[in-house]
N, C-alpha and C positions, 0 to 999 in steps of 0.2 A: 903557700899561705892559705890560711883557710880563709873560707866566704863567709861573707857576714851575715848569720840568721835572717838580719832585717838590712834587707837592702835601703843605702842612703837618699830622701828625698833628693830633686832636683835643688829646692835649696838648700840641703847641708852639703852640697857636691859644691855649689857657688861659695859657698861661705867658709869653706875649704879652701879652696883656690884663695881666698881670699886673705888666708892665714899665715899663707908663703908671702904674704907683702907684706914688707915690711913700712904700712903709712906713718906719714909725721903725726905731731897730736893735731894740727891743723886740719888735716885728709880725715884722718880718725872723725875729728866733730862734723866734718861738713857731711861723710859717711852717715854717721848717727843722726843728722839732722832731716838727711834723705829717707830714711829710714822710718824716723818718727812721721814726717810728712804723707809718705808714703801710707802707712797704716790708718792713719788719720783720715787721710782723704776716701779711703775704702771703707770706714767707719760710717764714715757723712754720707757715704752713696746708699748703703744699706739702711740709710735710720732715714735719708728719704726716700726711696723704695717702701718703706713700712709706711710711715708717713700718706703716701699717695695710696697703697694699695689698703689701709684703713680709714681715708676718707680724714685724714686728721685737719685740723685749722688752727687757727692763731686764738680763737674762742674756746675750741675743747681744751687747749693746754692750758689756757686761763682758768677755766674751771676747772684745772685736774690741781691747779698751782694754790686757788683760792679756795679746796676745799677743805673743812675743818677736820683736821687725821684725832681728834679727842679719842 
């Protein structure tokens, strides 16, 4: 068999294995639900990381919300 040019990341290797299973639709959404969480919660950490490492506030956002985009 030939090699694959691009070798598979760590997750297409899991999500592979994952493919042989055969989940209910139940497993499936709770899966997708993990999933979406999962991403989300990595979103939130990075946008307050930004947040702190720009000094941001609950006043700058106010201002950035209340200003006129004419």
């Amino acid at each position: 068999m030939d090699k694959l040019k691009t070798p598979l990341s760590n997750v297409q290797i899991e999500l592979l294995k994952l493919y042989s299973t055969d989940l209910s639709d139940d497993d499936l959404s709770e899966l997708k639900e993990l999933l979406s969480r999962f991403y989300a919660q990595k979103a939130i950490r990075h946008a307050d990381q930004e947040w702190d490492a720009k000094n941001l506030s609950n006043v700058v956002m106010e201002e950035w919300l209340n200003d006129d985009q004419t």
